[in-house]
DRENTORKOL-3810 file (N, C-alpha, C; in nm, 4 decimals):
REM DRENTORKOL-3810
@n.u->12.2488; n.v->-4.4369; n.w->14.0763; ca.u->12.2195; ca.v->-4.4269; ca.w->14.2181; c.u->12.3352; c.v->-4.4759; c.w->14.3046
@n.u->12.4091; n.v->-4.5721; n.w->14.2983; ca.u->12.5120; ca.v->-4.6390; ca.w->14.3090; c.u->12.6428; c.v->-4.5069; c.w->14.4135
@n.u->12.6761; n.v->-4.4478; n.w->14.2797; ca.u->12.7288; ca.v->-4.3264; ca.w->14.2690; c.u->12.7210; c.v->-4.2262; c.w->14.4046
@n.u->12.6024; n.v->-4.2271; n.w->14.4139; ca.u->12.5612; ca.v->-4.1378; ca.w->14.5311; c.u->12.5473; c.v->-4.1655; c.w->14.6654
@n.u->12.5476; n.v->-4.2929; n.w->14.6299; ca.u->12.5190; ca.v->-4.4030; ca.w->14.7589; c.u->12.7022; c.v->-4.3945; c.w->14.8011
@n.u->12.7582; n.v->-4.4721; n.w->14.7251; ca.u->12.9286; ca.v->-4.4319; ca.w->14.7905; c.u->12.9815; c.v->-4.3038; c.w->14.7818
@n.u->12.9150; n.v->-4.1665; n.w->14.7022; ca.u->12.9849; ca.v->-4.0488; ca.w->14.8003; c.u->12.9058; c.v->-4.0342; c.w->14.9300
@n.u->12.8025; n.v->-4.0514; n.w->14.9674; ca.u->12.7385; ca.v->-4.0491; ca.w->15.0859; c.u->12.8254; c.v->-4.1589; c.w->15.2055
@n.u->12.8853; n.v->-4.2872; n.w->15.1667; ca.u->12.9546; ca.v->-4.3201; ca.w->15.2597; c.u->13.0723; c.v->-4.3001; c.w->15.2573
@n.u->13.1265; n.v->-4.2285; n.w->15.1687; ca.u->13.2862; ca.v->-4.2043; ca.w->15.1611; c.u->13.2916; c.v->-4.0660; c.w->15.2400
@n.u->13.1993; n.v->-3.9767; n.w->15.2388; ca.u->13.1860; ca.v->-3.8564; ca.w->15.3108; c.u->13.1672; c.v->-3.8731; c.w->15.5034
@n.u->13.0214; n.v->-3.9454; n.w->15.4881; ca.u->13.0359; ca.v->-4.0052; ca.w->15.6105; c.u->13.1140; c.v->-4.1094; c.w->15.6362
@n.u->13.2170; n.v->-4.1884; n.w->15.5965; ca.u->13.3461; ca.v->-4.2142; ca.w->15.6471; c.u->13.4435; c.v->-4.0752; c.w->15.6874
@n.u->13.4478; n.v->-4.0448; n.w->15.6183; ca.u->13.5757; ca.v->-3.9212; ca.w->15.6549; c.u->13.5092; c.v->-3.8472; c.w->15.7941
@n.u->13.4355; n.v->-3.8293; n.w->15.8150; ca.u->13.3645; ca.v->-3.7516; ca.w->15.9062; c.u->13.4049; c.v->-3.8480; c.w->16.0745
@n.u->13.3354; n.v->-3.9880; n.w->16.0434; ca.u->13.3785; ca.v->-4.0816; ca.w->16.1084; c.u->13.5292; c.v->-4.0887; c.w->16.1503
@n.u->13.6279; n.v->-4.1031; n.w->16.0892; ca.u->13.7319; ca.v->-4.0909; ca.w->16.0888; c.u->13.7641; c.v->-3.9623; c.w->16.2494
@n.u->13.6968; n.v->-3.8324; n.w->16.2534; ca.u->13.7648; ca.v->-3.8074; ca.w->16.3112; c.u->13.6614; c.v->-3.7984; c.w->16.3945
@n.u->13.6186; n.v->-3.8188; n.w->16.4546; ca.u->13.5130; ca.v->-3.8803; ca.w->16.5835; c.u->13.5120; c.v->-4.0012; c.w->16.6340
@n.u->13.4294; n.v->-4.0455; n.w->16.7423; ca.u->13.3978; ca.v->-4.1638; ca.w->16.8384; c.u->13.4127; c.v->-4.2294; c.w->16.7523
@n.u->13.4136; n.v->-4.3668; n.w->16.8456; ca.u->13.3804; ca.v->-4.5511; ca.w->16.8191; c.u->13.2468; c.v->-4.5213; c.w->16.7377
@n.u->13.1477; n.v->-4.4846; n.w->16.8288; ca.u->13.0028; ca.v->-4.4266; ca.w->16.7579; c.u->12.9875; c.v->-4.4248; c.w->16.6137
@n.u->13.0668; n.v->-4.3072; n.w->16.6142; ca.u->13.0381; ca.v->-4.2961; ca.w->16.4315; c.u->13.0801; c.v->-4.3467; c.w->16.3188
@n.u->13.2040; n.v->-4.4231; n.w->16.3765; ca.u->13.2817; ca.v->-4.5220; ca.w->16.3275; c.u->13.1975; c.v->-4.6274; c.w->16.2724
@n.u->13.1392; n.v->-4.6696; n.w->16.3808; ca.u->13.0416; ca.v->-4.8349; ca.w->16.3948; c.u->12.8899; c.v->-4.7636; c.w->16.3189
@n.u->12.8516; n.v->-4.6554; n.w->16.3000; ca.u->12.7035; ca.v->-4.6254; ca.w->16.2362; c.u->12.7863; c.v->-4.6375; c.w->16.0847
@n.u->12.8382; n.v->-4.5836; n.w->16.0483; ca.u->12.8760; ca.v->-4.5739; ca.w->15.8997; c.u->12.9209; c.v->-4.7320; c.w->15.8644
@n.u->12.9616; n.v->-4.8011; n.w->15.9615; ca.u->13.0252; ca.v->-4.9257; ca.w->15.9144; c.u->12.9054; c.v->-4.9989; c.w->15.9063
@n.u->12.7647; n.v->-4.9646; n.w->15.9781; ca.u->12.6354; ca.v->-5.0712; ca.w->15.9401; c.u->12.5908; c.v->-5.0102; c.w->15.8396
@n.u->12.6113; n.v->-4.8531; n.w->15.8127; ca.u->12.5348; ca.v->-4.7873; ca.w->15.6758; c.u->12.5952; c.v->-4.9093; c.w->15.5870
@n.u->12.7083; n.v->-4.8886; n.w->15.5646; ca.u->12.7872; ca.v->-4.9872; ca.w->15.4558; c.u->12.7423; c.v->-5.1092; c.w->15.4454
@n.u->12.7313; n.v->-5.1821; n.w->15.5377; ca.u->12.7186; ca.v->-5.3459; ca.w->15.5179; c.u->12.5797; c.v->-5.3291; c.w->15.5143
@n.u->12.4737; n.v->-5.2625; n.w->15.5790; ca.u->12.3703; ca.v->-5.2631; ca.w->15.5217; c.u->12.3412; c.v->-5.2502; c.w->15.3561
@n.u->12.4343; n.v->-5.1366; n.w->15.2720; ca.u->12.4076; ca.v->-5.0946; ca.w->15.1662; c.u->12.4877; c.v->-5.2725; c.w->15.0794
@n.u->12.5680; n.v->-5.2766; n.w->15.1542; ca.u->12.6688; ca.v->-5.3597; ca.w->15.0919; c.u->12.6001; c.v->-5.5114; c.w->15.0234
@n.u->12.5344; n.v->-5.5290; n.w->15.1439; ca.u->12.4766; ca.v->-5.6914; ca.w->15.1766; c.u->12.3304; c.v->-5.6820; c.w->15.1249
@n.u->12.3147; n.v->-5.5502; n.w->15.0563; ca.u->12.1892; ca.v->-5.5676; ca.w->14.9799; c.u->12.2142; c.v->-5.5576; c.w->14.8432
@n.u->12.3024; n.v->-5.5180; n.w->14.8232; ca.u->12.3732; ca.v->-5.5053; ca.w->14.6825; c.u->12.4370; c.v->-5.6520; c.w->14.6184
@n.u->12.5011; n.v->-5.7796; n.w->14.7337; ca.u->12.4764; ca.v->-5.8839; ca.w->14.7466; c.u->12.3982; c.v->-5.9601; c.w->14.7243
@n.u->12.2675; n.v->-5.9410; n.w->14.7858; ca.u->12.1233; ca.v->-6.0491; ca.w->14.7130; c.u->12.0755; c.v->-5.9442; c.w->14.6225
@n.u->12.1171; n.v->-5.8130; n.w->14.5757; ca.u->12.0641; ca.v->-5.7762; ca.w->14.4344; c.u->12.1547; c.v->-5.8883; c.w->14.3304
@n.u->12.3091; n.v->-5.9080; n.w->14.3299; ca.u->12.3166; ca.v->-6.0103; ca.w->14.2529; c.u->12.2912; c.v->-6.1465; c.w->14.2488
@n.u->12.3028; n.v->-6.1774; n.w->14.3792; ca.u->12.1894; ca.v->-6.3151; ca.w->14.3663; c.u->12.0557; c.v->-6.3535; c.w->14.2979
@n.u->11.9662; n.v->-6.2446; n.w->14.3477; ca.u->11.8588; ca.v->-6.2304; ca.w->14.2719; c.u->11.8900; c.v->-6.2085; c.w->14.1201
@n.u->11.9934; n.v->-6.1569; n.w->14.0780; ca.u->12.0127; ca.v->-6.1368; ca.w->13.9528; c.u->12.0406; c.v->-6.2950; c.w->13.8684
@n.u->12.1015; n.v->-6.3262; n.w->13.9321; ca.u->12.1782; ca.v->-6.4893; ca.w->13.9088; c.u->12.0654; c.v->-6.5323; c.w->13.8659
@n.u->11.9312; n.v->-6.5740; n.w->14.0176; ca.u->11.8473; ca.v->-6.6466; ca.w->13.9845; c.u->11.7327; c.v->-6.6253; c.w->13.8743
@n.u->11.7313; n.v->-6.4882; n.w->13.8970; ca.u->11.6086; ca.v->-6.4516; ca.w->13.8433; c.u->11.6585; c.v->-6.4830; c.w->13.6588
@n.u->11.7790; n.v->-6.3775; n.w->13.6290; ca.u->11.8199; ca.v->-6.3776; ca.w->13.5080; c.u->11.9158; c.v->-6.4454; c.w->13.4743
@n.u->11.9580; n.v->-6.5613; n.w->13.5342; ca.u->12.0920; ca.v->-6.6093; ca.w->13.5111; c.u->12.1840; c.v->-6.5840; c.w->13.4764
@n.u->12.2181; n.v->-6.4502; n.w->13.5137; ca.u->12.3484; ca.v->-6.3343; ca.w->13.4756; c.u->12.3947; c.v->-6.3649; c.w->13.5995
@n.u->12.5204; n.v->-6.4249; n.w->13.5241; ca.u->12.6840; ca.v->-6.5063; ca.w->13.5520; c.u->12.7749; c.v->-6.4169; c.w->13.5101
@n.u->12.7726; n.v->-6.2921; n.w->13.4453; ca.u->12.8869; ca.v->-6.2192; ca.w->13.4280; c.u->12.9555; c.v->-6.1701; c.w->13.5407
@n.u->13.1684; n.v->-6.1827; n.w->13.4956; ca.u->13.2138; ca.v->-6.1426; ca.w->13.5955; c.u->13.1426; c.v->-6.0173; c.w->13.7316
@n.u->13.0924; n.v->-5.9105; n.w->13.6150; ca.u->13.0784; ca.v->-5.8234; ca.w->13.7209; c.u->12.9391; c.v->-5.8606; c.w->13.8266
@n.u->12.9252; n.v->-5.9371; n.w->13.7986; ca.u->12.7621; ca.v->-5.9679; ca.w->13.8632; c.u->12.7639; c.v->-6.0766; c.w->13.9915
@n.u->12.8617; n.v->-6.1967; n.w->13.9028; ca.u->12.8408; ca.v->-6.3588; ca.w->14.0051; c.u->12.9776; c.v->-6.3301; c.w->14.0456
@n.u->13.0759; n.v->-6.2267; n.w->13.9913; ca.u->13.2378; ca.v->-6.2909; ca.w->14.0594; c.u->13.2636; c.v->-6.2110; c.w->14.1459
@n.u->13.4153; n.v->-6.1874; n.w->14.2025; ca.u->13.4491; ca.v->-6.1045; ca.w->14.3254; c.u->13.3890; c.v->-5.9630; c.w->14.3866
@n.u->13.3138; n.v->-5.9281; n.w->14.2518; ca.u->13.2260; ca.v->-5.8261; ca.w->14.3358; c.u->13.0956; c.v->-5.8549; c.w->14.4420
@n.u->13.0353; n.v->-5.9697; n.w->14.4226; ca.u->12.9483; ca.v->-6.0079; ca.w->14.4907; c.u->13.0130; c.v->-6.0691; c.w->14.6469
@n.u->13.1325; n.v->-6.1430; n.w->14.5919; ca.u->13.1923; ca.v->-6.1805; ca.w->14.7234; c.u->13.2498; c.v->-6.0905; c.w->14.8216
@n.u->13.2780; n.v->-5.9742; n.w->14.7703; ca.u->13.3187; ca.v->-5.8800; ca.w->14.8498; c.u->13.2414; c.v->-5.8286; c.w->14.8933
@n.u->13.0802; n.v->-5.8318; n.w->14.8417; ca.u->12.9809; ca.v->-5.7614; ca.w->14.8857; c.u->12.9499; c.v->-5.8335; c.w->15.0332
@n.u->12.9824; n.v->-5.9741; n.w->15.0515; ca.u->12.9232; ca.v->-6.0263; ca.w->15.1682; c.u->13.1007; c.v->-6.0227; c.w->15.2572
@n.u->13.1990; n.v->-6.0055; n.w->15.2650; ca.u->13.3037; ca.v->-6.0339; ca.w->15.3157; c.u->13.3414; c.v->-5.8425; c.w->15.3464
@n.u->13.3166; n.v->-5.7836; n.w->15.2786; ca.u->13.3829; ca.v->-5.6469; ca.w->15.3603; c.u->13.3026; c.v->-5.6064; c.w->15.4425
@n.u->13.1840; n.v->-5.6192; n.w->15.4513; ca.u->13.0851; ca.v->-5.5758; ca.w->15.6151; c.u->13.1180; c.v->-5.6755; c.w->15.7460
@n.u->13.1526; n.v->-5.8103; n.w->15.6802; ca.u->13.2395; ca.v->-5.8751; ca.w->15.7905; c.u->13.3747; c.v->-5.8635; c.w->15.8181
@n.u->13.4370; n.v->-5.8099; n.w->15.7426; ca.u->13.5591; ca.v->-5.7641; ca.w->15.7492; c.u->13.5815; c.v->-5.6105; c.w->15.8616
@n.u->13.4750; n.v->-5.5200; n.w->15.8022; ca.u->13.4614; ca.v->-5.4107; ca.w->15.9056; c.u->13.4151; c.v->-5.4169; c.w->16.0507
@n.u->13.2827; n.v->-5.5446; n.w->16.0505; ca.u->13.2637; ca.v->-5.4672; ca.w->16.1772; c.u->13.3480; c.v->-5.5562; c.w->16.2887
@n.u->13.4533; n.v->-5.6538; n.w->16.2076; ca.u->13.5201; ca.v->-5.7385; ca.w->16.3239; c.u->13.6316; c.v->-5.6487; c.w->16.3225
@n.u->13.6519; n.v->-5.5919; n.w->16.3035; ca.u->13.8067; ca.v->-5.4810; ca.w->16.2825; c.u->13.7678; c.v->-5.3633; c.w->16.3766
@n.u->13.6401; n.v->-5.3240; n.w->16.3288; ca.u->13.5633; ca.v->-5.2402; ca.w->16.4640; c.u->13.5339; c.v->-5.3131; c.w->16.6188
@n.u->13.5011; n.v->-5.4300; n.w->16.6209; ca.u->13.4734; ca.v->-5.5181; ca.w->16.7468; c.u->13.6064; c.v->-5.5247; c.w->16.8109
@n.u->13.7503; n.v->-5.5623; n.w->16.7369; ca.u->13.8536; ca.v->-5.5523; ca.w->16.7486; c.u->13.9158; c.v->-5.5017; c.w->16.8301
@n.u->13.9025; n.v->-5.3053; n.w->16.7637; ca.u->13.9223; ca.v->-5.1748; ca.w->16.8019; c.u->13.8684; c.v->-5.1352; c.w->16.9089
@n.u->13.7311; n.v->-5.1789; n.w->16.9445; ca.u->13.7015; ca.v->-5.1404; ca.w->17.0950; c.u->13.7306; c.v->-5.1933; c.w->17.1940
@n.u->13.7869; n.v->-5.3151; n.w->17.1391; ca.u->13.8537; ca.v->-5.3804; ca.w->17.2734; c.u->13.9696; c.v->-5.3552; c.w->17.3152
@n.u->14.0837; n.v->-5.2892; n.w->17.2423; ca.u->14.1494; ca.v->-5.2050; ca.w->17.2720; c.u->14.2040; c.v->-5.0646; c.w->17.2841
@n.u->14.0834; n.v->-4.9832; n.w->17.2917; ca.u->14.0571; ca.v->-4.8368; ca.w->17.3347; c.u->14.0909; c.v->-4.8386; c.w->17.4735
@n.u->14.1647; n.v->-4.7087; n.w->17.4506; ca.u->14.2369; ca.v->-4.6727; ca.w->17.5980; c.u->14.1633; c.v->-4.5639; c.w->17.6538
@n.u->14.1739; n.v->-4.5759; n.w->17.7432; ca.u->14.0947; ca.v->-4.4098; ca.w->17.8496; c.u->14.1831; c.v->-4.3178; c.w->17.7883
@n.u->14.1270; n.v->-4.1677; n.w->17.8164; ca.u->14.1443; ca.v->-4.0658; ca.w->17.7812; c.u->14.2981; c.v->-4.0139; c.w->17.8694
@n.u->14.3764; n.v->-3.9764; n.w->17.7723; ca.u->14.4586; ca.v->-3.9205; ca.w->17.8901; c.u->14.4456; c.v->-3.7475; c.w->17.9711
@n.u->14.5083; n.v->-3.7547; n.w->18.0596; ca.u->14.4890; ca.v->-3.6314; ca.w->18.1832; c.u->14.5016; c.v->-3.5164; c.w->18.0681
@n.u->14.5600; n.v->-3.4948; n.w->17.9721; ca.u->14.5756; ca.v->-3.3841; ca.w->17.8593; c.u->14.4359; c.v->-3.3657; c.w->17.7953
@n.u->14.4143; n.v->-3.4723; n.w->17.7960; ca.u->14.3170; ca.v->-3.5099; ca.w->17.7133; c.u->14.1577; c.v->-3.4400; c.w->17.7614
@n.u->14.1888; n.v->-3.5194; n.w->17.8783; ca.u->14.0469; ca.v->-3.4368; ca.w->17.9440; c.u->14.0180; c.v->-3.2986; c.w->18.0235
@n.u->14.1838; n.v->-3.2376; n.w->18.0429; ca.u->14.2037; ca.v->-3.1094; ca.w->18.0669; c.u->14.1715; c.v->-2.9961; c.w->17.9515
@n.u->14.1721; n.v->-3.0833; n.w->17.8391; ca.u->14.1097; ca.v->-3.0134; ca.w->17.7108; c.u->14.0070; c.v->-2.9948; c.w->17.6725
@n.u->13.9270; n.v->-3.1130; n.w->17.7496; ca.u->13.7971; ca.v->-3.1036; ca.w->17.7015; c.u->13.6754; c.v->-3.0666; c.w->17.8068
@n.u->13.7614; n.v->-2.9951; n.w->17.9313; ca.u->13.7093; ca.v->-2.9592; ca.w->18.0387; c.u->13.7685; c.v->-2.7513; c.w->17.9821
@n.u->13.8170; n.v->-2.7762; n.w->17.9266; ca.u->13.8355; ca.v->-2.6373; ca.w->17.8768; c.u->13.7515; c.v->-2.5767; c.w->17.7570
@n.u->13.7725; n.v->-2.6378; n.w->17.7032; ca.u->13.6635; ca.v->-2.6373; ca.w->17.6069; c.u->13.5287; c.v->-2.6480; c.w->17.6514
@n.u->13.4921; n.v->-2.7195; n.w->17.7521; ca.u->13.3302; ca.v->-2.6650; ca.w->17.7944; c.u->13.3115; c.v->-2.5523; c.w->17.8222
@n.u->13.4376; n.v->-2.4629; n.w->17.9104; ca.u->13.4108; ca.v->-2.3334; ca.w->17.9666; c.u->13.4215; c.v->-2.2592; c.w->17.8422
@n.u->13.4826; n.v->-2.2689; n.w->17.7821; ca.u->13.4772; ca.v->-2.1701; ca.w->17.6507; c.u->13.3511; c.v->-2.2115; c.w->17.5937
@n.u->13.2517; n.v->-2.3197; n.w->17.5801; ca.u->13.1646; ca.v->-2.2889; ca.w->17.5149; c.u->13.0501; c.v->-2.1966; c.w->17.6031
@n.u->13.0675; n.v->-2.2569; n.w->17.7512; ca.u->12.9634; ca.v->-2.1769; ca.w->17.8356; c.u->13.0254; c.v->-2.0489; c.w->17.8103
@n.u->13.1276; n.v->-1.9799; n.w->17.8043; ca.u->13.1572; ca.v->-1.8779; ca.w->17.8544; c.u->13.0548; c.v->-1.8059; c.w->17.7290
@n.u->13.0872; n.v->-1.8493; n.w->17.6163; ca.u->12.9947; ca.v->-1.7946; ca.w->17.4472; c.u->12.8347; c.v->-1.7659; c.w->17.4367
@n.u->12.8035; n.v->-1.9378; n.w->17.5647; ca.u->12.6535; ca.v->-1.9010; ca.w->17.4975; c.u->12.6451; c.v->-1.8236; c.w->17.6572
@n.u->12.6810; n.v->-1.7866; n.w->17.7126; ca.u->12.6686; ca.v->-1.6462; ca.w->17.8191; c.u->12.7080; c.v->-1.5192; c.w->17.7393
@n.u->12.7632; n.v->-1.5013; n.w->17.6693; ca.u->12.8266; ca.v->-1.4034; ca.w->17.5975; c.u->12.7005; c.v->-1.3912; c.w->17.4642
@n.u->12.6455; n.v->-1.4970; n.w->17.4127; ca.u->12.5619; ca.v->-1.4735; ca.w->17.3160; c.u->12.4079; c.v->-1.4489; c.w->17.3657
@n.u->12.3803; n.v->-1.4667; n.w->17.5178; ca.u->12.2463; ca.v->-1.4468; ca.w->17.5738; c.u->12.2654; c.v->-1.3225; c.w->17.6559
@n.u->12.4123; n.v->-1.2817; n.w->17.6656; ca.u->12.4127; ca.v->-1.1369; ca.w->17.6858; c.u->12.3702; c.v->-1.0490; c.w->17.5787
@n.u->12.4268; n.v->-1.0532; n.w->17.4675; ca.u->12.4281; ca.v->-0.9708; ca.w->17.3487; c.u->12.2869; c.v->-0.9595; c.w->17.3425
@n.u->12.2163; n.v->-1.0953; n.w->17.2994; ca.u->12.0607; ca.v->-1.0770; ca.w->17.2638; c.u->11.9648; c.v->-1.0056; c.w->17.3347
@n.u->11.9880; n.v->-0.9980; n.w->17.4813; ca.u->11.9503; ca.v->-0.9121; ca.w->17.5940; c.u->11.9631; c.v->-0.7530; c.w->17.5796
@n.u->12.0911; n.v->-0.7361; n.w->17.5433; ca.u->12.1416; ca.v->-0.6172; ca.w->17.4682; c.u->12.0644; c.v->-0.5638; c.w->17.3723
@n.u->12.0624; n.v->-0.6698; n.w->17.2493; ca.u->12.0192; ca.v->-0.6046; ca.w->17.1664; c.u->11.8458; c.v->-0.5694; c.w->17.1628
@n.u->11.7440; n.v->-0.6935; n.w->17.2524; ca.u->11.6598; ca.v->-0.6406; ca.w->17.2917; c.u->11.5861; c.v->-0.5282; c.w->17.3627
@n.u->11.6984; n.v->-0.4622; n.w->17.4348; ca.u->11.6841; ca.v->-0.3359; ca.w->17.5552; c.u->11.6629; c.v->-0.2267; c.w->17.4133
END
């Protein structure tokens, strides 16, 4: 299960990557959520079964509680120095609206069309 759990956040990382703060910061609580439970799964393991093996009690567990704090202060970080959009920036994305209106006018023409 493990397995599936990190291609699911390695995918939604990449995705993140090229979008908002937003999606950035949801995938970074997916993680530390998944992370910091995977954490008191070895704790619980410790106590319950007293399994002390490296992979159980050593740096994997510690990383389990230190990289969700590691991310979301690197994310807290990052938004504090986000810059406004520049004039290119939003001349692009004021263009890009008209091209999408211009489509779904162009696609509620057609359907009109093809209804007649």
């Amino acid at each position: 299960m493990p397995l599936y759990a990190n291609l699911g956040l390695g995918l939604a990382s990449l995705y993140a990557a090229f979008r908002g703060f937003e999606a950035r910061l949801a995938v970074a609580i997916a993680a530390a959520c998944f992370l910091i439970g995977a954490g008191f799964g070895h704790i619980s393991d410790i106590i319950v079964a007293g399994n002390l093996a490296p992979g159980n009690a050593g740096p994997i567990m510690v990383t389990d509680f230190l990289t969700p704090i590691a991310i979301l202060g690197l994310l807290f970080f990052a938004k504090e120095r986000r810059q406004p959009k520049s004039p290119a920036t939003l001349a692009l994305e004021a263009e890009l609206e008209n091209a999408r209106k211009a489509m779904r006018q162009y696609r509620d023409a057609l359907s009109q069309l093809c209804k007649d």
